[in-house]
N, CA, C and O atoms as a CHARMM CRD file, in Angstrom:
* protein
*
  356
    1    1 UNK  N    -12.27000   4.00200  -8.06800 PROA 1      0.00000
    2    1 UNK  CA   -12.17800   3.76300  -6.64700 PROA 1      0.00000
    3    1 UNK  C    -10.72600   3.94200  -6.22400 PROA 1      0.00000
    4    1 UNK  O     -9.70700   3.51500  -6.76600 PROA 1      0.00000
    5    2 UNK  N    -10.90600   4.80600  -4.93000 PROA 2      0.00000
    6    2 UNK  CA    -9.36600   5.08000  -4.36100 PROA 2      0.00000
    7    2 UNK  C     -8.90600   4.22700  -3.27900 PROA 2      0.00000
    8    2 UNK  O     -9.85200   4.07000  -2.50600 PROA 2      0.00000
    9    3 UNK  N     -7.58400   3.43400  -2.77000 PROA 3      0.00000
   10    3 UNK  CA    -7.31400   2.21400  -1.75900 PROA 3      0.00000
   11    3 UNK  C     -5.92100   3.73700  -1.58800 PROA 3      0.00000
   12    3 UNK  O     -5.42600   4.62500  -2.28200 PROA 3      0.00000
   13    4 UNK  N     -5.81000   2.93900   0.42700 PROA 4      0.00000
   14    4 UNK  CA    -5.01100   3.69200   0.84400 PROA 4      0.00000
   15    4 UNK  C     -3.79600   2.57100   0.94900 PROA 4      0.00000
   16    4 UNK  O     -4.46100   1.69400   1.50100 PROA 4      0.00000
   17    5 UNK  N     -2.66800   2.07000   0.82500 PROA 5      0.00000
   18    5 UNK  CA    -1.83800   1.59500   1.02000 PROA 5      0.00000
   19    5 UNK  C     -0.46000   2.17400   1.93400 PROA 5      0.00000
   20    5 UNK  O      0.17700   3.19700   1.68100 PROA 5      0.00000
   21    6 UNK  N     -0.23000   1.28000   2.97300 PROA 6      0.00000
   22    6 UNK  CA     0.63400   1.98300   4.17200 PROA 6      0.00000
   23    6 UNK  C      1.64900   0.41200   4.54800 PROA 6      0.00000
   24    6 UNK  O      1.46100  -0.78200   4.78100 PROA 6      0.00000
   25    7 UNK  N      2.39800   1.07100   4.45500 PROA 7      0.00000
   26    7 UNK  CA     3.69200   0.02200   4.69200 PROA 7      0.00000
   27    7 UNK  C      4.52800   0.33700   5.66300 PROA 7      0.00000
   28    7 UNK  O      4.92900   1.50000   5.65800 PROA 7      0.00000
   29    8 UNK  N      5.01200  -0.56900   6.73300 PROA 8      0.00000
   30    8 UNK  CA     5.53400  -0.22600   7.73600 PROA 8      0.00000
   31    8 UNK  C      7.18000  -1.37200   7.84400 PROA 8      0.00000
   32    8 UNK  O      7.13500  -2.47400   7.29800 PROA 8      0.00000
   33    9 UNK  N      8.00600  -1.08500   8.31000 PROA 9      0.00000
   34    9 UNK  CA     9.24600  -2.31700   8.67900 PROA 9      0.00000
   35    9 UNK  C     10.19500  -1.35600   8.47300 PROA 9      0.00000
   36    9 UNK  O     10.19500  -0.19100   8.07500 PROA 9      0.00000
   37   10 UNK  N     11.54600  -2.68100   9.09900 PROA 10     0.00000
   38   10 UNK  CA    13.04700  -2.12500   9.36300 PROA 10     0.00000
   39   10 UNK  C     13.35900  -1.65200   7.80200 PROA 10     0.00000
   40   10 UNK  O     13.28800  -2.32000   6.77100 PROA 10     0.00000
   41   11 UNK  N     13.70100  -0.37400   7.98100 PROA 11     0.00000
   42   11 UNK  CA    14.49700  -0.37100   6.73700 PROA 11     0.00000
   43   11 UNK  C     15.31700  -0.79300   5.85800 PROA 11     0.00000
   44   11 UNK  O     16.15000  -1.41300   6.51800 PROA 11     0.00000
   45   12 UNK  N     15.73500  -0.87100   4.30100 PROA 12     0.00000
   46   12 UNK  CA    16.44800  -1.62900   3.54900 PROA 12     0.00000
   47   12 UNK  C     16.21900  -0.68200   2.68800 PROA 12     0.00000
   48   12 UNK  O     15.42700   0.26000   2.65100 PROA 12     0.00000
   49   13 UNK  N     16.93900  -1.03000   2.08100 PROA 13     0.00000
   50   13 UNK  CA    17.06100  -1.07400   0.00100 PROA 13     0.00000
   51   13 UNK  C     16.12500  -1.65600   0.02000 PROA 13     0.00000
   52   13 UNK  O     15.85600  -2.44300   0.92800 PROA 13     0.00000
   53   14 UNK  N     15.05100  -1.32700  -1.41500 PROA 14     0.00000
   54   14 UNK  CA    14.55800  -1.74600  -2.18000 PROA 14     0.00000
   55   14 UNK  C     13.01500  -1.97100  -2.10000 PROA 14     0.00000
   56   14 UNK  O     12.22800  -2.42600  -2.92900 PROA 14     0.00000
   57   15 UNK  N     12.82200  -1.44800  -0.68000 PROA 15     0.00000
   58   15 UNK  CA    11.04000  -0.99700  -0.30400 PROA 15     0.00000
   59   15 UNK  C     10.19300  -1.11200  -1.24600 PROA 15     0.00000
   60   15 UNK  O      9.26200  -1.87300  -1.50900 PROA 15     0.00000
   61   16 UNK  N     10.93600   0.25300  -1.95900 PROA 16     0.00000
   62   16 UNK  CA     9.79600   1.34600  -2.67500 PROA 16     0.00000
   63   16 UNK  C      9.46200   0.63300  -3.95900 PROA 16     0.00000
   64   16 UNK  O      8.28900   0.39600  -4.24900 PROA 16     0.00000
   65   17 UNK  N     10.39800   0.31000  -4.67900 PROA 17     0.00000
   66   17 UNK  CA    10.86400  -0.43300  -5.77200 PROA 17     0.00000
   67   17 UNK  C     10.26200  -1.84800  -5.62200 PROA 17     0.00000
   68   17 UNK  O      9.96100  -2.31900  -6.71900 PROA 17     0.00000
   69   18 UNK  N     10.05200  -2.50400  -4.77300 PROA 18     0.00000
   70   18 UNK  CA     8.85100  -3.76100  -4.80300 PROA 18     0.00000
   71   18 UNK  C      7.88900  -3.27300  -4.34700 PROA 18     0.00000
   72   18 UNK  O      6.90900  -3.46500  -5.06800 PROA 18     0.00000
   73   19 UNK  N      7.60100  -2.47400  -3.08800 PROA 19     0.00000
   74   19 UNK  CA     5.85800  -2.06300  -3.42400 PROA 19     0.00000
   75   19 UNK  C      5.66000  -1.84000  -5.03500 PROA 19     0.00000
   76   19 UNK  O      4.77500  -2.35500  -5.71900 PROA 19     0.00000
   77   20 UNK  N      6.31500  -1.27400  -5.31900 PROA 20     0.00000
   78   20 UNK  CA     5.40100  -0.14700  -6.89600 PROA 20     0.00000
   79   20 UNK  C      5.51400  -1.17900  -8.05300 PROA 20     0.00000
   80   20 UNK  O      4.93300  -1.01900  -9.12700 PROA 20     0.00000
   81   21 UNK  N      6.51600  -2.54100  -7.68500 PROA 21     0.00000
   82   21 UNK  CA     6.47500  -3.04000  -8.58000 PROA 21     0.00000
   83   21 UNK  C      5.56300  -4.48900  -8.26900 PROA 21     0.00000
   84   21 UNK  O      5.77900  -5.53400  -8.88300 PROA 21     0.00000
   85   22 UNK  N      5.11500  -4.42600  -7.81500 PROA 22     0.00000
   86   22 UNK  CA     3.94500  -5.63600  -7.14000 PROA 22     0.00000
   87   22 UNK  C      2.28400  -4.54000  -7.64800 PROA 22     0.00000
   88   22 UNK  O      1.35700  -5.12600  -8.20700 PROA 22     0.00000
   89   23 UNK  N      2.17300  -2.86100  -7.31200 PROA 23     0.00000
   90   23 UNK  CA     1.22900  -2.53000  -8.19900 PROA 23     0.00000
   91   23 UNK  C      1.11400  -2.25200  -8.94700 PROA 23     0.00000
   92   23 UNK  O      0.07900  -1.60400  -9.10000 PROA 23     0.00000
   93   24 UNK  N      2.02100  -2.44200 -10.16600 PROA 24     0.00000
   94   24 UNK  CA     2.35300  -2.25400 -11.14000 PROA 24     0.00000
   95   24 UNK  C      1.69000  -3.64000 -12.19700 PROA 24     0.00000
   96   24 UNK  O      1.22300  -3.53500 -13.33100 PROA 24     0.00000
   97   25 UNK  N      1.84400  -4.81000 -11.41400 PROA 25     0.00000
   98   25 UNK  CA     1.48800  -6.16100 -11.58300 PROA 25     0.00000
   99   25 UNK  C      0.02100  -5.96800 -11.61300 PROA 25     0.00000
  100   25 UNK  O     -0.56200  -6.60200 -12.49300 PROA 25     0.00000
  101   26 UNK  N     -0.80500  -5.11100 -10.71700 PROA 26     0.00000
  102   26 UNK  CA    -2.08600  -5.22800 -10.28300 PROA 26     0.00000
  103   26 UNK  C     -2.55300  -4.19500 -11.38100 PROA 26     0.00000
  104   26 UNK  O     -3.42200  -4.88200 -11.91700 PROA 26     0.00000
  105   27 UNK  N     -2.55400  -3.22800 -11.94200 PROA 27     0.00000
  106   27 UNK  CA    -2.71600  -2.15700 -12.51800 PROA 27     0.00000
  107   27 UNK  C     -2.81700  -1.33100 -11.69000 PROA 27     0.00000
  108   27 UNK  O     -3.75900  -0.57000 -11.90900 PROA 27     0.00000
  109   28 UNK  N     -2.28100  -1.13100 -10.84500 PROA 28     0.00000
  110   28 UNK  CA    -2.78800  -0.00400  -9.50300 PROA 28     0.00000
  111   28 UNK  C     -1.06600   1.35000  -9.99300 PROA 28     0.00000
  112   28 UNK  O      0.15300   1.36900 -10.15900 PROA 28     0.00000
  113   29 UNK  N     -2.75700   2.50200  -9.98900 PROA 29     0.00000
  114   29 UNK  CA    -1.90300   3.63900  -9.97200 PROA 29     0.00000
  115   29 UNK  C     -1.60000   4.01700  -9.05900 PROA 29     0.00000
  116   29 UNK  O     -2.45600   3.81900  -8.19700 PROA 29     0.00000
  117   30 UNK  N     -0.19200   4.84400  -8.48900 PROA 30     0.00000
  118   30 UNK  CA     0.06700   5.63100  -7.35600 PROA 30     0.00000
  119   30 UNK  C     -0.43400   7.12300  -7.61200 PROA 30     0.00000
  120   30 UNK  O     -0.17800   7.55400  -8.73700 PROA 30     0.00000
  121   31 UNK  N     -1.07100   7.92900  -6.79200 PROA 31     0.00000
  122   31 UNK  CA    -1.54900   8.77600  -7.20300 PROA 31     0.00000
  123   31 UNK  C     -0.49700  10.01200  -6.29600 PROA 31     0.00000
  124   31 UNK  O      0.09600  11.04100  -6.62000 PROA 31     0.00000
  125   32 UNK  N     -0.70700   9.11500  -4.84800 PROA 32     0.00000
  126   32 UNK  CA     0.44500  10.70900  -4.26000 PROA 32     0.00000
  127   32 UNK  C      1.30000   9.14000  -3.17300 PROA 32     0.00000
  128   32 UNK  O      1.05100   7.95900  -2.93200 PROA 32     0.00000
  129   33 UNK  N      2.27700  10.09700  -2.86700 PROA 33     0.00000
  130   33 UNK  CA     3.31900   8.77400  -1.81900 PROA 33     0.00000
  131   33 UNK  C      3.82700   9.77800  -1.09000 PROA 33     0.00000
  132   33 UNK  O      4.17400  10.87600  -1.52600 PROA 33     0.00000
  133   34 UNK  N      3.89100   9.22700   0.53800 PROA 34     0.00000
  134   34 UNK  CA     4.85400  10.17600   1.69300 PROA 34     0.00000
  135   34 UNK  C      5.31300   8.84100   2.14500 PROA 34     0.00000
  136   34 UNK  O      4.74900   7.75000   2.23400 PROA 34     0.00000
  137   35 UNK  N      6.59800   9.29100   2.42300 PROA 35     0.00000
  138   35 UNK  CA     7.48000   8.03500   2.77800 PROA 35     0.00000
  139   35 UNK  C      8.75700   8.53700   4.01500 PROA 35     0.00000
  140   35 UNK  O      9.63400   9.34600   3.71000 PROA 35     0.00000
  141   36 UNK  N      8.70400   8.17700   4.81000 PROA 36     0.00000
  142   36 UNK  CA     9.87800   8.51700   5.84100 PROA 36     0.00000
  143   36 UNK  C     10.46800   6.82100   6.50800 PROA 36     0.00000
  144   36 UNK  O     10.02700   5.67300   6.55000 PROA 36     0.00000
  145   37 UNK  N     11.80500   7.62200   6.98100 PROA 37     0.00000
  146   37 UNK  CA    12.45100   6.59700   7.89200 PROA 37     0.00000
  147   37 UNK  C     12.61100   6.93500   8.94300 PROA 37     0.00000
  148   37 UNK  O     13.42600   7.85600   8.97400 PROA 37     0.00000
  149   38 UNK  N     12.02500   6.50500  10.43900 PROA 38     0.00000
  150   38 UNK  CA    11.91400   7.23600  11.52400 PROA 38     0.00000
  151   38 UNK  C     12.63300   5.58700  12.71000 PROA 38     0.00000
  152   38 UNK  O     12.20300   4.47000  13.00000 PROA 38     0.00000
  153   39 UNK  N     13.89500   6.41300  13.02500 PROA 39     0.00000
  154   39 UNK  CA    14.61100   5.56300  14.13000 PROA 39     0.00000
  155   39 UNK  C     14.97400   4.39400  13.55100 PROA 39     0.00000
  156   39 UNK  O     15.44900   3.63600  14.39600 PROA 39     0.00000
  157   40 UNK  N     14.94400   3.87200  12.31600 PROA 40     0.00000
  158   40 UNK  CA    15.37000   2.80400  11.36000 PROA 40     0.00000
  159   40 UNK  C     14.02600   2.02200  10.71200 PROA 40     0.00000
  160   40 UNK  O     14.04100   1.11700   9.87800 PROA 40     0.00000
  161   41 UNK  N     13.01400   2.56800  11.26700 PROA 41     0.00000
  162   41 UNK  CA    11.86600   2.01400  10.78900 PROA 41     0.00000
  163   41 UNK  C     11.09400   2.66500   9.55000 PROA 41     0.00000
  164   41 UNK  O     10.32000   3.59500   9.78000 PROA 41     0.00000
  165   42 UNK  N     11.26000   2.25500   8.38400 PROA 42     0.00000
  166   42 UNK  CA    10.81400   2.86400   6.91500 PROA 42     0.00000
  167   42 UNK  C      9.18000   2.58800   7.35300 PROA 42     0.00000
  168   42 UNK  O      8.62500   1.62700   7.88600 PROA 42     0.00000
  169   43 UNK  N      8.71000   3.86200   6.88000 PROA 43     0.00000
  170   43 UNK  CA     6.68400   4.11500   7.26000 PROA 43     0.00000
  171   43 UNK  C      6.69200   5.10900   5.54300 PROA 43     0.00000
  172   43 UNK  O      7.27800   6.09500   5.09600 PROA 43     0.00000
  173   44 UNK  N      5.66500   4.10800   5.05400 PROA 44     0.00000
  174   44 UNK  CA     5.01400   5.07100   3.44400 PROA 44     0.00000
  175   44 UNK  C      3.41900   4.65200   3.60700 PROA 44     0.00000
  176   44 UNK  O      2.81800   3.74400   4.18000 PROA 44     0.00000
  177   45 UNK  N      3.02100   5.90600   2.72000 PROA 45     0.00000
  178   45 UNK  CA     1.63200   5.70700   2.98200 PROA 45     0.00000
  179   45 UNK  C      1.22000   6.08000   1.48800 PROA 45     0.00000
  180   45 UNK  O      1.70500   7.09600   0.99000 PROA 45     0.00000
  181   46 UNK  N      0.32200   5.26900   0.74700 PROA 46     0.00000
  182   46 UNK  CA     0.50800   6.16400  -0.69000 PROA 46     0.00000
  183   46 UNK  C     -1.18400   6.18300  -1.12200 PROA 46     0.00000
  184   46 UNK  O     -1.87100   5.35000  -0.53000 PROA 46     0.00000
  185   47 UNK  N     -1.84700   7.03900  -2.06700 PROA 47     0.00000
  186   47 UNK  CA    -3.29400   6.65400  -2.00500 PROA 47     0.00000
  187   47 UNK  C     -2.79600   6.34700  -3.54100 PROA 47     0.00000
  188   47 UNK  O     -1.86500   6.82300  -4.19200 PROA 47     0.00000
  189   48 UNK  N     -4.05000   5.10100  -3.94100 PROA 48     0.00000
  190   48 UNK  CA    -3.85700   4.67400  -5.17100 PROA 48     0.00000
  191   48 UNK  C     -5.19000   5.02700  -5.84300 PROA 48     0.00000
  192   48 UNK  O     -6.14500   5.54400  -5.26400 PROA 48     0.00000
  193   49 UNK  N     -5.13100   4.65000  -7.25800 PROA 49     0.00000
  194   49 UNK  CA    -6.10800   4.73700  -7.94500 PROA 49     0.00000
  195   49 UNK  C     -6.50100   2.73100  -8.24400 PROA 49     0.00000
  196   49 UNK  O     -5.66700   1.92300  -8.65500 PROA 49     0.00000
  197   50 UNK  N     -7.58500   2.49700  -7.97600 PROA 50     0.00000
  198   50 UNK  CA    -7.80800   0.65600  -7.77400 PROA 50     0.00000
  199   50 UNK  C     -9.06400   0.46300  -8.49700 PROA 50     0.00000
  200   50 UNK  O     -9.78200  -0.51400  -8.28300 PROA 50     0.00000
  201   51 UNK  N     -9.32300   1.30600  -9.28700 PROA 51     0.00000
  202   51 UNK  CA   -10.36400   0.91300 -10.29300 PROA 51     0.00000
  203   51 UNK  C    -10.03400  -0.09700 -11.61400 PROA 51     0.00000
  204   51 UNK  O    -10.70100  -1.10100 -11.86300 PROA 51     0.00000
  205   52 UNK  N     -8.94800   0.33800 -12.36200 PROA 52     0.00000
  206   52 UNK  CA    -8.41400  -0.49000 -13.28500 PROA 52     0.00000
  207   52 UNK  C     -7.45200  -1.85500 -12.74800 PROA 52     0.00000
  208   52 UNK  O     -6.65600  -2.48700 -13.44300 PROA 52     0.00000
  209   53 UNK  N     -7.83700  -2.12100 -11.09700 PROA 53     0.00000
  210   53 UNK  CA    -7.13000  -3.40500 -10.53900 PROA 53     0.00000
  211   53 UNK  C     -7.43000  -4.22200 -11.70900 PROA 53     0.00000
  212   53 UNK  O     -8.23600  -3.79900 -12.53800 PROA 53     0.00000
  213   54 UNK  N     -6.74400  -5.57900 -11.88400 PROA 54     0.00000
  214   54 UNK  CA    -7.19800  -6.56600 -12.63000 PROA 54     0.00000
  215   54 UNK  C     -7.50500  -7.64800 -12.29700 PROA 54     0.00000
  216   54 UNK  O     -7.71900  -8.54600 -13.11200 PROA 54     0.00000
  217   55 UNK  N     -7.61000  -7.81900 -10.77400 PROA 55     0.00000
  218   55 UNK  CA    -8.11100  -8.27800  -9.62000 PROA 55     0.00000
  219   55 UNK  C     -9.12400  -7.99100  -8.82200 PROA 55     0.00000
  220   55 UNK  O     -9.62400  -6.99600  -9.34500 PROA 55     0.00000
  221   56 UNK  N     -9.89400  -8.31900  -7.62500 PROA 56     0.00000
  222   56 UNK  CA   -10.99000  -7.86400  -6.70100 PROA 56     0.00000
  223   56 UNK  C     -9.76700  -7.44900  -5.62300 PROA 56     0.00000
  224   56 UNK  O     -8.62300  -7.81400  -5.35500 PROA 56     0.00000
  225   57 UNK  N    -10.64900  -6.55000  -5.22400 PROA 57     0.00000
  226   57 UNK  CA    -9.86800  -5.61800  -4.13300 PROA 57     0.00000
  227   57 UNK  C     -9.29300  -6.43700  -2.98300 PROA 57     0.00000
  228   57 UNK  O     -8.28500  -6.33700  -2.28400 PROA 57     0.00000
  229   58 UNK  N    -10.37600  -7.33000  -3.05700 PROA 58     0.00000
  230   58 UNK  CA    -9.66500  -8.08200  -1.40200 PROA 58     0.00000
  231   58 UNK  C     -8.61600  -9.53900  -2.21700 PROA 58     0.00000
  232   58 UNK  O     -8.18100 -10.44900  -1.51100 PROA 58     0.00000
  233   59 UNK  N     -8.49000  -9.51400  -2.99900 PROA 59     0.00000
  234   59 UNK  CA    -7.59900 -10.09300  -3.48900 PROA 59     0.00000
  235   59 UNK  C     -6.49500  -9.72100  -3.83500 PROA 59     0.00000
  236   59 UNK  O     -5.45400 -10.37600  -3.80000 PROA 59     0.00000
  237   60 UNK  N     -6.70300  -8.27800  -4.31300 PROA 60     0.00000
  238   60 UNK  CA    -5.29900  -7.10500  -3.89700 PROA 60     0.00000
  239   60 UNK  C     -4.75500  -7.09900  -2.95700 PROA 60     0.00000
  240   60 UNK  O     -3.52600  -7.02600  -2.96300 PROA 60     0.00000
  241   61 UNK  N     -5.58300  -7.18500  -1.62100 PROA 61     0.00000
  242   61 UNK  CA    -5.00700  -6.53600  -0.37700 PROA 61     0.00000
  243   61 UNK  C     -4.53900  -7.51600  -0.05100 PROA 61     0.00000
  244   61 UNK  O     -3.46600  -7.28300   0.50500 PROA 61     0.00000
  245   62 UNK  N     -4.88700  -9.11600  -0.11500 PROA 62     0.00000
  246   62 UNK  CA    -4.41600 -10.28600   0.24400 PROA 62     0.00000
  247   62 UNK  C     -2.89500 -10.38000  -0.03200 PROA 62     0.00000
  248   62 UNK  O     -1.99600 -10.60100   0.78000 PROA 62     0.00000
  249   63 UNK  N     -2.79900 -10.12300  -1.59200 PROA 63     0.00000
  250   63 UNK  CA    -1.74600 -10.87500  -2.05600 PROA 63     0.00000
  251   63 UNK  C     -0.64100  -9.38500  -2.02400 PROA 63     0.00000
  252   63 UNK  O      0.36000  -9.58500  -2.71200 PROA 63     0.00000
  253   64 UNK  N     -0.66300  -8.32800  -1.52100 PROA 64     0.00000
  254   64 UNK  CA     0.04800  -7.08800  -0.75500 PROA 64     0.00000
  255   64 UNK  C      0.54400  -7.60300   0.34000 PROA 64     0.00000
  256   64 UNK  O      1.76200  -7.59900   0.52100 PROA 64     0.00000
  257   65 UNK  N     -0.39200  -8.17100   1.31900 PROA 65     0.00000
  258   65 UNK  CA     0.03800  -8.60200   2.37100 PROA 65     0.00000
  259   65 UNK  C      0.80400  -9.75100   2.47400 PROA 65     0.00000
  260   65 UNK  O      1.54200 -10.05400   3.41100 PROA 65     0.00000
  261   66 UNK  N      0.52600 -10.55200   1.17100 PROA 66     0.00000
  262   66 UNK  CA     1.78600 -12.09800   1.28600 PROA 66     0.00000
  263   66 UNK  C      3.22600 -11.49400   0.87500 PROA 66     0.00000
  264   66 UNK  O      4.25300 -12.02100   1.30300 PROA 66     0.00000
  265   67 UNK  N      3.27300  -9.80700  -0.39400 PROA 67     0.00000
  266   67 UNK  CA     4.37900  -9.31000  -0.44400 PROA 67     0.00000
  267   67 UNK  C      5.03300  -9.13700   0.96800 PROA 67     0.00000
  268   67 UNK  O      6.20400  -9.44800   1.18700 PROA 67     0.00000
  269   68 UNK  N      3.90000  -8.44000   2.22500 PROA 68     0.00000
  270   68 UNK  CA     4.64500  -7.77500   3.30800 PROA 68     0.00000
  271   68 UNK  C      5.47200  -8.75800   3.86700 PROA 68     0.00000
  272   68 UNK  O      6.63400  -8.63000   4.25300 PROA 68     0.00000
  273   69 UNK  N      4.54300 -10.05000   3.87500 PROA 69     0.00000
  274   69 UNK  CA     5.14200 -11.26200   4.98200 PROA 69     0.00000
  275   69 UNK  C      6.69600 -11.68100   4.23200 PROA 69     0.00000
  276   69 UNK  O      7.77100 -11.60000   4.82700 PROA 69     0.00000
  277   70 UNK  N      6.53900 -12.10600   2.90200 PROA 70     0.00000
  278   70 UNK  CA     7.97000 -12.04500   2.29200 PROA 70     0.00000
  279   70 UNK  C      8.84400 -11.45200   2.61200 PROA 70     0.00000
  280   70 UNK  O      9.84500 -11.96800   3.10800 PROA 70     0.00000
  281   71 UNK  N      8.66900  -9.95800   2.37500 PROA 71     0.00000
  282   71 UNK  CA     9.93300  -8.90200   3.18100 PROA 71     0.00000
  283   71 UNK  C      9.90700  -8.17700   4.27800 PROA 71     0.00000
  284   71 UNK  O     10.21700  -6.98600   4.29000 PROA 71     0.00000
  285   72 UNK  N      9.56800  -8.77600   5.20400 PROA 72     0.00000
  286   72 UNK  CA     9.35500  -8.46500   6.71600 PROA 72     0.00000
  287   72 UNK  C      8.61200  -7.18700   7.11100 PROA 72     0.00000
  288   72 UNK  O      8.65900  -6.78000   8.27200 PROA 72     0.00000
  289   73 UNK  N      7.91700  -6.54500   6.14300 PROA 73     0.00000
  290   73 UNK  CA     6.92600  -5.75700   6.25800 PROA 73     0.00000
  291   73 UNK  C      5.20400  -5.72600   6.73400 PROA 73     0.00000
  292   73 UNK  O      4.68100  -6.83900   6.68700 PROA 73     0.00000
  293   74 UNK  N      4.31800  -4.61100   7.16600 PROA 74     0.00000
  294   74 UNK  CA     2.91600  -4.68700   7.54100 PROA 74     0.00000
  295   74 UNK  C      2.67400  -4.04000   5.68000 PROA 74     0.00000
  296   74 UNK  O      3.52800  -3.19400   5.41300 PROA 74     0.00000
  297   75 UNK  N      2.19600  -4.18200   5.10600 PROA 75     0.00000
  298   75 UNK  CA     1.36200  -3.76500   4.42200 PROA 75     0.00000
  299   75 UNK  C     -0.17500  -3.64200   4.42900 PROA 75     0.00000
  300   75 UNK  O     -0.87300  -4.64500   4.58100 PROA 75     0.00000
  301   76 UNK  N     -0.71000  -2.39400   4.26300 PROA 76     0.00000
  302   76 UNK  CA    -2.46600  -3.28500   4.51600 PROA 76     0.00000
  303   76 UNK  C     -2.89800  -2.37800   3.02000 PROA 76     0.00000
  304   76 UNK  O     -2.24400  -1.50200   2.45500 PROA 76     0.00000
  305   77 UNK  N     -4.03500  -2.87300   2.70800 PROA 77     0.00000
  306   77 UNK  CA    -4.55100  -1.94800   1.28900 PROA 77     0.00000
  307   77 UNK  C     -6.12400  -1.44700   2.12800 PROA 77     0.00000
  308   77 UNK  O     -6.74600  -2.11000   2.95900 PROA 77     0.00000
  309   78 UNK  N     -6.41400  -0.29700   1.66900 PROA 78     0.00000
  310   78 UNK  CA    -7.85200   0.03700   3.24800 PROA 78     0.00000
  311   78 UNK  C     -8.73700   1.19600   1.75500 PROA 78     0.00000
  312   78 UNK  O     -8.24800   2.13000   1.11900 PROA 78     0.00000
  313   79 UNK  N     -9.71500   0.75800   1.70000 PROA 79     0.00000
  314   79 UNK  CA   -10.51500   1.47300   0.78200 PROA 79     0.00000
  315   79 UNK  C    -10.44100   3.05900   1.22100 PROA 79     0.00000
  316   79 UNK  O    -10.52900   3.53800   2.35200 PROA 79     0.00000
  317   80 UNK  N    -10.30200   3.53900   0.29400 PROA 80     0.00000
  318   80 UNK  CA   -10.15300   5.52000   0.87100 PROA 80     0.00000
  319   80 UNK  C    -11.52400   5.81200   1.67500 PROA 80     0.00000
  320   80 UNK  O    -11.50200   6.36700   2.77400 PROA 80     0.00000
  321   81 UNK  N    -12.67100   5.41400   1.07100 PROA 81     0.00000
  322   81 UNK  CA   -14.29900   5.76900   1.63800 PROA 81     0.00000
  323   81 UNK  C    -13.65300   5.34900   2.84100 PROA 81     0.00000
  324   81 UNK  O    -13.10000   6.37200   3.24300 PROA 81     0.00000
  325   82 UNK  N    -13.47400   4.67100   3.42900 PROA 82     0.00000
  326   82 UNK  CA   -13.52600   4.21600   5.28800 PROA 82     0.00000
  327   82 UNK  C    -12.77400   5.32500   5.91000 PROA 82     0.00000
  328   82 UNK  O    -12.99800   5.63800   7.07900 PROA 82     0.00000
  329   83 UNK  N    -11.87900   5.94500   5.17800 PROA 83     0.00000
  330   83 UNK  CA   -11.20600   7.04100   5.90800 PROA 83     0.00000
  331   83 UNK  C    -11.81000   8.32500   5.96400 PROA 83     0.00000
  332   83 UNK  O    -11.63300   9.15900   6.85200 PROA 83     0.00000
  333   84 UNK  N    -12.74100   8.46200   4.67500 PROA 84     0.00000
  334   84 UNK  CA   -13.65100   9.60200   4.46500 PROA 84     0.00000
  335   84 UNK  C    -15.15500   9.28700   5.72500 PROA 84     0.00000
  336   84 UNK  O    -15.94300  10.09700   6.21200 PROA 84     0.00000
  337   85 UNK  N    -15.07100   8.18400   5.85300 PROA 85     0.00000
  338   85 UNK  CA   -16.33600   7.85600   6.75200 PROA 85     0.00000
  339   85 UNK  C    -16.36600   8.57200   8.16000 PROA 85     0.00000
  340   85 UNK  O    -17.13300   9.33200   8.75000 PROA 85     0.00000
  341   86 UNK  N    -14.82900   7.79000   8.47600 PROA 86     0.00000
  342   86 UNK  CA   -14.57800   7.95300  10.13100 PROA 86     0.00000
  343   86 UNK  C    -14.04600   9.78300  10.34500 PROA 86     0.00000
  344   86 UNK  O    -13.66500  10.30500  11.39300 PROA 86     0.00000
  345   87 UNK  N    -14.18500  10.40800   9.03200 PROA 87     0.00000
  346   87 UNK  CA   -14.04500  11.80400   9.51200 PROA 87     0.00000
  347   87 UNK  C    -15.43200  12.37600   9.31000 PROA 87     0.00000
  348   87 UNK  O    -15.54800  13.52100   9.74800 PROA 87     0.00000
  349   88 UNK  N    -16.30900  11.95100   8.85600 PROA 88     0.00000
  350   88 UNK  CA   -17.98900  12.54600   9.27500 PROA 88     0.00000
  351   88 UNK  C    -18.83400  11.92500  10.35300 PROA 88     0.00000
  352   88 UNK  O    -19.99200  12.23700  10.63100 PROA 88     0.00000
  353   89 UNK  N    -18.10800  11.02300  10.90800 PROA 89     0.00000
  354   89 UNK  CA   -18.63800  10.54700  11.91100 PROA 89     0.00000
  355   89 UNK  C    -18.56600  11.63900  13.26800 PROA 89     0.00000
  356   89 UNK  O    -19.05300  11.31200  14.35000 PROA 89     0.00000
């Protein structure tokens, strides 16, 4: 199973390097990552691989999102199927 992960906030040091190391914790692979800084605001979007989580998914996405609140970031984790859905709709 593929999760889309998208992170949004003011830029800093050290983004990338605690996302990957918070799924790194989860077993979550990165499979592809686009990452920009637009007007000071750091935006990445990465699709993962969330089959070998070692967790339930919504327990992934939960505890992603207590990372975001920590470092003043949106994080959300969004199952890939919902994105494949809303384009055959």
């Amino acid at each position: 199973m593929k999760a889309i992960v998208t992170v949004v906030g003011q830029d800093r040091v050290g983004i990338i390097a605690a996302v990957c190391s918070k799924l790194a914790e989860f077993n979550v692979n990165v499979l592809d990552i686009s990452q920009t800084v637009m007007q000071g605001y750091f935006t990445m979007m990465m699709a993962t691989e969330v089959s070998a989580c070692n967790v339930p998914l919504a327990e992934f996405a939960r505890r992603m999102d207590e990372l975001g609140v920590q470092m003043g970031l949106s994080i959300r984790v969004q199952r890939e199927d919902i994105f494949q859905s809303m384009h055959r709709i």
